[in-house]
N, C-alpha and C positions, 0 to 999 in steps of 0.2 A: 609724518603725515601733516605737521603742518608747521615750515620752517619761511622765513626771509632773511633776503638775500641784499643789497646796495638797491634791488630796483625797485624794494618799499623804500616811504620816507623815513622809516623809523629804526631804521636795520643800519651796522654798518660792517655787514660779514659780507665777504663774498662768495660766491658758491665752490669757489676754487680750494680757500680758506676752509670751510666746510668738507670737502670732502678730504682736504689732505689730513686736518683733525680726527678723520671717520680714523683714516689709516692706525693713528696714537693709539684711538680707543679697543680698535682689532687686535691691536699690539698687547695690547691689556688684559686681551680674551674675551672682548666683549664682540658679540654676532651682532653686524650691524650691515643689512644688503644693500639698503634704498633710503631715499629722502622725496620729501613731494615739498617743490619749494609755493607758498599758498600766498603767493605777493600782493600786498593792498589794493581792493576795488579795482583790478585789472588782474587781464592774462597776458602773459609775454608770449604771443604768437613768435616770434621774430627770433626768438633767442633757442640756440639748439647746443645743449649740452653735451649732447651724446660722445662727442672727442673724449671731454673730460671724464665721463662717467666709464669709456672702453679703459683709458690711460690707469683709472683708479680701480676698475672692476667693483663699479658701485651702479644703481640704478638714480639717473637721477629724474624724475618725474616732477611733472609741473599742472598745480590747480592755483586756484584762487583763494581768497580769505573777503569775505563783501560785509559790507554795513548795511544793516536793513533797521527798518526800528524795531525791531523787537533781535536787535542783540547782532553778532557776528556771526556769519553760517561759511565755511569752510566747502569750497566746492569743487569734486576732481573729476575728469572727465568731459574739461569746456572743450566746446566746440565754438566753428565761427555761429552755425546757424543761431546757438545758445546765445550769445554773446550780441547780436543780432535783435533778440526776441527780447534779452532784459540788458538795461545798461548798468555794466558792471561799477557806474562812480556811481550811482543812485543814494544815497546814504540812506537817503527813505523809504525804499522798496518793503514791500509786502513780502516778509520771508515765506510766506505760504503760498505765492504766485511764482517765489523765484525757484521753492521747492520744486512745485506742479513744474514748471518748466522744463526745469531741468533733467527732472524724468523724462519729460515729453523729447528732449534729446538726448536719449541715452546718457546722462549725466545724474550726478547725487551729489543731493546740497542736504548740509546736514549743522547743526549748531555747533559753535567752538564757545569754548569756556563756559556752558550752560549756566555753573555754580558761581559765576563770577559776579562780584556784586554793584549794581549797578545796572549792568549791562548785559547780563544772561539772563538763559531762556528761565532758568528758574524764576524770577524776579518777575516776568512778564505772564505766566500762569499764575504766580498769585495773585496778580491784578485781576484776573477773570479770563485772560486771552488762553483758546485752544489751538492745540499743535495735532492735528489728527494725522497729518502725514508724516510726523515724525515717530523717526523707528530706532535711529544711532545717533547718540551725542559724542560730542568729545568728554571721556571720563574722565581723563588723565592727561593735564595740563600740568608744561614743565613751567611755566610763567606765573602760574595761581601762587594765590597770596594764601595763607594759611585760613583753612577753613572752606576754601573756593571749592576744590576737588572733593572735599567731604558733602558738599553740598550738593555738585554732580554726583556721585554716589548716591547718596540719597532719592538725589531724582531718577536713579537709574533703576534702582531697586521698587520705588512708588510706584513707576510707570511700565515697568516690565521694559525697558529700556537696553539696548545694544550700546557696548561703548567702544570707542578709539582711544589711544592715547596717542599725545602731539607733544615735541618740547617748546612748540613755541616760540624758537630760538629766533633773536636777533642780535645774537653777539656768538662767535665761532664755537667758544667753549662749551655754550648750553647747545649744540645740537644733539641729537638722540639723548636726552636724557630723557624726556615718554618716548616711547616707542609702542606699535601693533605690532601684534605677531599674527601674521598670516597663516592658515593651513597651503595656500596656492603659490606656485608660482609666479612671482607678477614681474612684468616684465615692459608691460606699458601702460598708459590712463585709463584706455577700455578694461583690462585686466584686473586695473587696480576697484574700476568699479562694480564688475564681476564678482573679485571676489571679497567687497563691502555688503552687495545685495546677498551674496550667499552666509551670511550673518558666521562666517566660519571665521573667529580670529579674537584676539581679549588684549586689552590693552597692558603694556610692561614696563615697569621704572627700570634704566641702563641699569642701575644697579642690583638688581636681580637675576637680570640675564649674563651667563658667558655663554654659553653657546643655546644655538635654537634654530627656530626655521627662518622664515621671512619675516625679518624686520624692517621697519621702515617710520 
């Protein structure tokens, strides 16, 4: 749910890299279906993996990861018309006009690393700022520093909160280690945002899981 790949600047895995690693971890017995790569302040319209994901029999799905100033928000389901309406390098965007939007097209933009400090959404509700459209955070960050995800937790439990888990991965080895596990079949972006609004899925450390349903 939320991985980069060589076309952030901060990454240097490539998605090929990525999935032949899924392969190791299958091997291990760990269920691992899909990936959604969430590449910095842009969408790679352009880029279509679907060769690599038949060749691997893995899903590979593609959202965003955007800066806003109230923290990072994680969004799957772009569209051009979305894309269009807010500009994805914006650093300073209003995460509450990029949320509304994004519903407005069939899309969900949702907080990543809420608990992280600094720069999550926790940090920014203690200031006094409200998030009324928000319903799902990222609970479970493979990137968080110790302390971050308890703090996500915590907010999840405060707020009556839906969580995801993401690995966060910008180096091959860390990918799926958070994982979601879905109730649905997902199979594409509309799907995968399907079944986020149907609040049906809880977030999972790889090492918890060997076999399960839809992972990603």
């Amino acid at each position: 749910m939320h991985s980069h790949s060589v076309s952030s600047d901060d990454s240097r895995a490539t998605v090929e890299q990525y999935v032949k690693w899924i392969q190791v971890l299958r091997k291990r017995g760990h269920t691992v279906d899909g990936i959604v790569l969430t590449e910095h302040r842009k969408f790679d319209f352009g880029k279509d993996y679907s060769a690599l994901a038949d060749q691997y029999n893995l899903r590979v799905l593609k959202g965003s990861e955007l800066d806003t100033r109230y923290g990072h928000f994680l969004v799957y389901g772009v569209t051009q018309a979305l894309t269009q309406e807010i500009e994805f390098s914006d650093v300073r965007m209003d995460a509450r006009t990029l949320m509304q939007a994004a519903r407005q097209h069939d899309a969900i933009a949702l907080p990543a690393h809420p608990g992280r400090f600094g720069i999550g959404l926790t940090d920014y509700i203690a200031q006094g700022e409200s998030f009324d459209d928000v319903e799902i955070v990222e609970r479970l960050n493979g990137g968080s520093r110790p302390g971050e995800n308890e703090r996500a937790e915590e907010l999840c439990q405060s707020s009556n909160l839906f969580g995801i888990g993401g690995s966060d991965a910008h180096l091959t080895s860390h990918i799926a280690t958070c994982m979601t596990d879905f109730k649905a079949n997902i199979k594409t972006e509309s799907n995968l945002v399907d079944a986020l609004l149907s609040k049906e899925f809880q977030p999972v450390w790889l090492k918890d899981i060997v076999t399960g349903a839809s992972q990603s």
